[in-house]
C-alpha positions in Angstrom: 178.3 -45.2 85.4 177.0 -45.7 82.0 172.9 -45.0 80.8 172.1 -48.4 80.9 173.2 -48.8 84.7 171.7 -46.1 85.7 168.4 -46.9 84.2 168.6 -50.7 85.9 169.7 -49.1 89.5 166.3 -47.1 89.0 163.8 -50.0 88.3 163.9 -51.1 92.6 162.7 -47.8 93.6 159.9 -48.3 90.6 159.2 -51.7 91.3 158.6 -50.8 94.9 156.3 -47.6 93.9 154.2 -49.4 91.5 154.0 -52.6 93.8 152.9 -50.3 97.0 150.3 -48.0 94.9 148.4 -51.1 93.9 148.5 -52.0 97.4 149.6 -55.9 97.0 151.9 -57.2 99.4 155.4 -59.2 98.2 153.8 -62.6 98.7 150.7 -61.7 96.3 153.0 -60.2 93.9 155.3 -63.1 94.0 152.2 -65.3 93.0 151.1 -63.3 90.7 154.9 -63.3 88.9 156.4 -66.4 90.0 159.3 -64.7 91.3 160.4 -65.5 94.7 159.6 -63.0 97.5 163.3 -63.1 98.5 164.1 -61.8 94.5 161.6 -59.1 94.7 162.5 -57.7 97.7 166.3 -57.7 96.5 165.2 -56.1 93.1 163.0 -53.5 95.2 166.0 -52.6 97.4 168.3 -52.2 94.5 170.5 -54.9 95.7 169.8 -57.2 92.4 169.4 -55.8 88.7 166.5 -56.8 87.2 166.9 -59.6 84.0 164.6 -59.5 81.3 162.9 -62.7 82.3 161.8 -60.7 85.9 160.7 -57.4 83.9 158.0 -59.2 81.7 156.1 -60.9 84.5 156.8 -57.5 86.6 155.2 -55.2 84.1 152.5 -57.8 83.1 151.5 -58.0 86.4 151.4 -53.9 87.1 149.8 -53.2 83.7 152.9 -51.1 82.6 154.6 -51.4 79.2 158.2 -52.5 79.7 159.5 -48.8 78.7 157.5 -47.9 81.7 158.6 -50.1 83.8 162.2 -49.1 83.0 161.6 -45.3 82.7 162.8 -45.2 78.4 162.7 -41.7 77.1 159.0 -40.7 75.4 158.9 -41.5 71.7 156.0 -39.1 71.6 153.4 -41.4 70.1 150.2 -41.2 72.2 148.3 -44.4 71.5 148.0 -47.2 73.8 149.7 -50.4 72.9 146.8 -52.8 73.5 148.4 -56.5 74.4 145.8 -58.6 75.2 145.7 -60.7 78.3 144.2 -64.4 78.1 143.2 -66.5 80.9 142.8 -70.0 81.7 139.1 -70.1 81.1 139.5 -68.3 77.8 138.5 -64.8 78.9 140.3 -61.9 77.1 141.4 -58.4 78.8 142.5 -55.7 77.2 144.1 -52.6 79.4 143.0 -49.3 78.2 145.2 -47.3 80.7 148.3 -47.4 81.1 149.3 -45.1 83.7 150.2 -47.2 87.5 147.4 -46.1 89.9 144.3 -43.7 89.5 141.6 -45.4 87.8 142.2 -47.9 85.0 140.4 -48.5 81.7 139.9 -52.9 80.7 138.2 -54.0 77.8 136.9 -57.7 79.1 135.6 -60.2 76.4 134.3 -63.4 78.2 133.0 -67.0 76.6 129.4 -68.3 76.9 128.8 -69.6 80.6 127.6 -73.1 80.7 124.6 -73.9 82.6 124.9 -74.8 86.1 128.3 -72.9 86.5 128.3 -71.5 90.2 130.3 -67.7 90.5 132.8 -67.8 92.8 132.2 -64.1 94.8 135.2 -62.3 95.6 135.8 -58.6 97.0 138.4 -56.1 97.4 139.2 -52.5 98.1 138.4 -50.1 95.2 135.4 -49.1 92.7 133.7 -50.7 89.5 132.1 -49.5 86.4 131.2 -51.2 84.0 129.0 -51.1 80.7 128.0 -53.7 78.6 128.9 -53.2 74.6 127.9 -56.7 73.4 126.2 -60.2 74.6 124.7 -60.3 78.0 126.7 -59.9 81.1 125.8 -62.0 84.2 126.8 -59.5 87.4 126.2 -60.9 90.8 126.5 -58.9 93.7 125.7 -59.5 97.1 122.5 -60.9 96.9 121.4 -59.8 93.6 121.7 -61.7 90.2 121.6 -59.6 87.5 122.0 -59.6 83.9 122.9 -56.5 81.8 122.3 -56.3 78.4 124.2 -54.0 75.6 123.7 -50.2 76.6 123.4 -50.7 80.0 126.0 -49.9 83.0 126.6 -50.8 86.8 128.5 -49.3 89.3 129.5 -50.5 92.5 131.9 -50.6 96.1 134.0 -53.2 95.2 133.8 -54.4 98.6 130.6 -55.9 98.4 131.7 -59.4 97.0 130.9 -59.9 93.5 131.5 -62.0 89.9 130.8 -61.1 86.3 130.4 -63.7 83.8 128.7 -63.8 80.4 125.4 -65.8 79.8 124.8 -69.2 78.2 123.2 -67.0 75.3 127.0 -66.2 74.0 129.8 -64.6 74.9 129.9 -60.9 76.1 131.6 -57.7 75.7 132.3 -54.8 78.2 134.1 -52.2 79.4 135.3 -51.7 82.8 136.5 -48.6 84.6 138.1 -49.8 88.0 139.6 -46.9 90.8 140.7 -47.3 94.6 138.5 -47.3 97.3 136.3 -43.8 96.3 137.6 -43.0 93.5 134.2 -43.2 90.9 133.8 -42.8 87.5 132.2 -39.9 87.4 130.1 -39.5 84.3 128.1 -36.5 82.6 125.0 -36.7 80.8 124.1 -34.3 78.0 121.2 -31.9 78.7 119.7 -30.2 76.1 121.3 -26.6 76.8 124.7 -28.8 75.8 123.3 -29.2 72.7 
């Protein structure tokens, strides 16, 4: 069996691995993708070899670069390749991390709200950091409605339902630190005997 085959008999087992660490079930994943739940499972199993038209939505929708996705040898070179994500309603998200589970790094720049927009809460298993680096984020959670302004960080059970959403003041700029279900940022402040 040549490289190449063996590197494309590998990518089920991976698929699978990556899939079941972010905890989404075939269904969600097959949204997220549009790939048929039928396919994924078959790629998963090793039963169909992955085209390239099935790895870019796959990866995309793990946060892994292709070559991780397909287990390509190291080059060595240690920076990120930072590929902007754009959505629908003109938000921006960079990953900053790209290593499948543990917590991941996201860079989020979102447009100017527009007055009487209502956040739509949602919630799900993990952990949320965030700090503000420009603009004025909107952060409602639970019952409070709070804005944070440049400097200024919140942390919080991502359980508890929850939006973020810039300001009608401008767009805003922040950094985001997400984990699983207790795994927190943990952060250390500088004392003066540091110094």
């Amino acid at each position: 069996m040549d490289t190449t085959a063996k590197t494309l008999d590998a990518v089920g087992p991976r698929l699978r691995e990556l899939r079941q660490r972010r905890d989404v079930t075939l269904s969600d994943l097959a949204e997220e993708t549009g790939i048929s739940t039928s396919t994924l499972s078959r790629l998963e199993a090793g039963l169909r070899r992955p085209t390239l038209e099935q790895l870019l939505p796959l990866a995309r929708s793990h946060g892994v670069t292709l070559d991780e996705l397909v287990d390509a040898p190291p080059t060595g070179d240690p920076r990120i390749n930072l590929r902007p994500l754009r959505t629908t309603d003109g938000s921006t998200v960079l990953p900053l991390s790209r290593r499948p589970g543990g917590i991941q790094a996201y860079k989020f720049v979102l447009p100017a709200g527009r007055e009487g927009d209502e956040p739509v809460l949602r919630s799900h298993e993990g952990y949320d950091w965030a700090f503000v680096l420009s603009g004025r984020l909107r952060l409602v959670l639970g019952e409070h409605d709070l804005v944070l302004t440049p400097g200024e960080a919140a942390e919080f059970d991502t359980r508890t339902p929850h939006w973020f959403g810039a300001t009608s003041a401008g767009p805003v700029e922040f950094l985001s630190l997400v984990g699983k279900q207790g795994e927190r940022a943990h952060l250390r402040a500088t004392t003066q005997q540091d110094r």
